[in-house]
C-alpha positions in Angstrom: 166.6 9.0 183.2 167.4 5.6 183.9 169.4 6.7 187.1 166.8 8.8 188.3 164.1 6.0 188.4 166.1 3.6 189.8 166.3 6.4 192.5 162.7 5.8 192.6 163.1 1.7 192.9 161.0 2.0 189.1 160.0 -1.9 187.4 160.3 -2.6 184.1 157.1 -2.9 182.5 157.7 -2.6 178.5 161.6 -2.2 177.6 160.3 -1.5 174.4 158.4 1.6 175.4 160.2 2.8 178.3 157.1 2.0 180.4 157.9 1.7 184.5 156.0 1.3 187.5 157.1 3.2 190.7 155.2 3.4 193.9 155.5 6.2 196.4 154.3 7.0 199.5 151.1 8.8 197.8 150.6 6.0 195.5 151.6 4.0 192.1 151.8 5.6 189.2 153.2 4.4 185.6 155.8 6.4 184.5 156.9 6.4 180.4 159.4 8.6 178.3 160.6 9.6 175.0 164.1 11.5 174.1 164.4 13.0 171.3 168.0 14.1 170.3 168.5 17.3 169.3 169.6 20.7 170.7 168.4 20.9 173.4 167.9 17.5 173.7 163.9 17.4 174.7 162.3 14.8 177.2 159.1 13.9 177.5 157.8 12.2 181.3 154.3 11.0 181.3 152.9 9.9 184.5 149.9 8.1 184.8 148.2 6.8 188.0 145.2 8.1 190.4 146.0 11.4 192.6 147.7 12.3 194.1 150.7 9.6 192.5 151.3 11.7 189.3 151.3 14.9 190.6 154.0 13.7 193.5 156.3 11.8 190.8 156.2 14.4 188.1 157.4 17.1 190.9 160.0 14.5 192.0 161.6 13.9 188.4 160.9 17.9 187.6 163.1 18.3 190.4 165.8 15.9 189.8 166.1 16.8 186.2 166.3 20.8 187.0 169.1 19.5 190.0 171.0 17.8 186.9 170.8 20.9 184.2 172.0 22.9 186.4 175.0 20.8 187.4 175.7 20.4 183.6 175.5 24.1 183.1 178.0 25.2 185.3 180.9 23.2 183.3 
């Protein structure tokens, strides 16, 4: 996860609850997560910000994180 916001050039907000900011062309938006280990392991994005921000971040990291399970799948 950390990989794929710096892809999106995310600050730091709150280390201590993975809390970033990211701006886009559509807008900012304030991007958190949780992991909880397990299997699967489970992720949970939220993306908060005024539209159309969230709905064009969430699609980006929906996207990268899809690219990435399938890459690990195929090992």
């Amino acid at each position: 996860l950390e990989y794929i916001l710096s892809k999106r050039k995310a600050v730091l907000q709150s280390a201590a609850r993975n809390e970033y900011e990211v701006y886009s062309k559509k807008g900012r938006a304030e991007v958190s997560y949780e992991v909880a280990a397990g299997d699967p392991v489970t992720v949970r994005i939220r993306v908060n910000g005024y539209p159309p921000a969230p709905a064009f971040i969430a699609d980006f990291f929906e996207t990268e994180l899809a690219d990435y399970a399938a890459s690990q799948s195929s090992e």
